[in-house]
N, C-alpha and C positions, 0 to 999 in steps of 0.2 A: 770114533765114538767114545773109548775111551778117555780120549785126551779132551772129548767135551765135560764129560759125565766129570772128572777131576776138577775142571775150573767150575762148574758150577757147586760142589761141594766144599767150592775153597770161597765162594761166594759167599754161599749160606753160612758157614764159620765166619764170615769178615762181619757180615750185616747183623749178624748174634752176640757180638760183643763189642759192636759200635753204636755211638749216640752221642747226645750232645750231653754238656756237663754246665753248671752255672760256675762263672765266676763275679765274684765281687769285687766292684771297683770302685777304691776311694780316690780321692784326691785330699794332698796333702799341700798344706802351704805353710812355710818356716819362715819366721821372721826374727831380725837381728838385728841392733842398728850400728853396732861395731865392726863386725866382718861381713858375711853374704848372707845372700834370702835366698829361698829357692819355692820352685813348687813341684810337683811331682803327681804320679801318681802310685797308688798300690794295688796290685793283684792278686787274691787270696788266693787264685789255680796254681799261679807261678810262684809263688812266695816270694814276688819281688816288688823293689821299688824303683822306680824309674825317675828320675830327676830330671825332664827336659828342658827348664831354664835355672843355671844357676848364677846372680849377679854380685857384682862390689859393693858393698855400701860404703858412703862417705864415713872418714873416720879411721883409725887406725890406720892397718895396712891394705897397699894397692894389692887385694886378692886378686888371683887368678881365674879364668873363665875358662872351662872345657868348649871345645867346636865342637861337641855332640852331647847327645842325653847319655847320662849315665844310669849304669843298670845296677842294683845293689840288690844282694842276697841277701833274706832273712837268714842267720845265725843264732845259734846259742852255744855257750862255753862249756864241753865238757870234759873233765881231767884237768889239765895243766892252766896255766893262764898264759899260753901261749896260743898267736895266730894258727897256729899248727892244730890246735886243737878246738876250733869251731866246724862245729857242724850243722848240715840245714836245721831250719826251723820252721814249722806251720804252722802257719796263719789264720786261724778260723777265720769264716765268713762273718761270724758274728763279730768281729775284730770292731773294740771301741774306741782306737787309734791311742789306747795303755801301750807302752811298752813296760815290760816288768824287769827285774833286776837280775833275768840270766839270761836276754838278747836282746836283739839287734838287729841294724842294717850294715852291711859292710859293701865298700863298692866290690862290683867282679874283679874288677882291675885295679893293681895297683897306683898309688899315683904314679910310678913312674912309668907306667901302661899307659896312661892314659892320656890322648891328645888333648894340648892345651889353647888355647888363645897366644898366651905370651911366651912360649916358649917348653922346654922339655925341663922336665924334674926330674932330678938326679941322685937326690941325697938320700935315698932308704927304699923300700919295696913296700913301707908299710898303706893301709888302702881307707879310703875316706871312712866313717862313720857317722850313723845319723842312730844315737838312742844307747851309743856302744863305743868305747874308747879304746883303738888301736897305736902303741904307743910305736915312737923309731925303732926301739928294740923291739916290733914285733909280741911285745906281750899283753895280753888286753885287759881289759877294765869293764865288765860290767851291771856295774852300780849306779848307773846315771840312765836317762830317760828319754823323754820326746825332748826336755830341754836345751841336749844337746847333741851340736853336727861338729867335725871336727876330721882331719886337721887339714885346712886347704889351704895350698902353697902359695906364696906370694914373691917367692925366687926362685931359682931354680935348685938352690937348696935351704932354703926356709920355709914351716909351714908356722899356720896360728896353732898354738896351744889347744884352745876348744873355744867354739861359741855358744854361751847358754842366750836361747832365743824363746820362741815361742812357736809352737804348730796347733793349726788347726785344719779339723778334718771334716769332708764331706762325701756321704757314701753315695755316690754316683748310682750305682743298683746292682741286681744282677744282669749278665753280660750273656746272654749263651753262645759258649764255644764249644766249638765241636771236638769231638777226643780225635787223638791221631790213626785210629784203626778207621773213622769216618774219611779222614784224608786218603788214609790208604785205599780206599774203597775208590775214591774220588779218582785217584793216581790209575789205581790197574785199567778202570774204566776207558780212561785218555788213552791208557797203554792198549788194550785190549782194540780201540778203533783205529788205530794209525794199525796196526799191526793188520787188520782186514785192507785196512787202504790199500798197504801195500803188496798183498797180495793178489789182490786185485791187478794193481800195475804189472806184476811182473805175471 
């Protein structure tokens, strides 16, 4: 009796501070006609951007192509101008696809994290930017904007200096995702039934 009266008061607590949340979804498209284009999307829940194609354009150098979408985290610069010292950054929903002059996108992964098409990159730990300049040493830059993405390898220890392009944005809408205390809720419930089943059997 006890051990009911407990889960159902762990219930009432779960369903009291779970619900769903909006998030907004843009889509971004980068264009360049000397290094790569990409497109992507943005999530104001996550403060992230997601690049799931990025290509070579004729011209210059034969850039590189990632085998997956890349995830990049909004950042902003504070203390030092070292990578060491970015931290998140949020994203309003009302987001007008401005980036301002103390953030950013940086990828999660460094390039040399990150799988490639042509091969593994070796030369530095430093990590993509899109709006934010990450230099080899590790120290950042940012003073620059949606105009530029930067620095994508095209050896496996050369990248391009920066590409100034063009992005355009389109707000997808709001998205409703459910908070993780709604998943929780979702979980113990699966758990809570297998756990009768097999009591049942035995």
């Amino acid at each position: 009796m006890r051990y009911k009266l407990l889960k159902t008061q762990l219930l009432c607590l779960l369903l009291s501070v779970s619900g769903i949340v909006n998030a907004t979804l843009i889509n971004v498209t980068w264009t360049e006609s000397q290094t790569v284009s990409w497109v992507g999307q943005v999530d104001t829940t996550l403060n992230r951007l997601t690049i799931s194609a990025l290509s070579d354009n004729v011209g210059g150098n034969a850039f590189w192509t990632p085998t997956n979408a890349i995830i990049f985290d909004a950042v902003q610069l504070q203390g030092g101008t070292n990578q060491s010292n970015l931290v998140s950054y949020n994203i309003t929903d009302a987001w007008n696809g401005v980036i301002g002059t103390n953030w950013g996108f940086t990828s999660a992964l460094s390039k040399s994290a990150i799988s490639w098409n042509e091969g593994a990159f070796t030369a530095h730990n430093a990590k993509l930017g899109f709006g934010i300049r990450v230099f080899n040493d590790l120290s950042v830059d940012t003073n620059v904007g949606t105009e530029f993405f930067g620095y994508n390898p095209y050896t496996s220890n050369d990248n391009e200096a920066f590409g100034q392009g063009t992005a355009t944005f389109s707000v997808v809408g709001p998205v409703d995702v459910p908070e993780p205390t709604t998943l929780a809720i979702f979980a113990l419930g699966m758990i809570g039934l297998a756990s009768r089943r097999f009591k049942k059997q035995s």
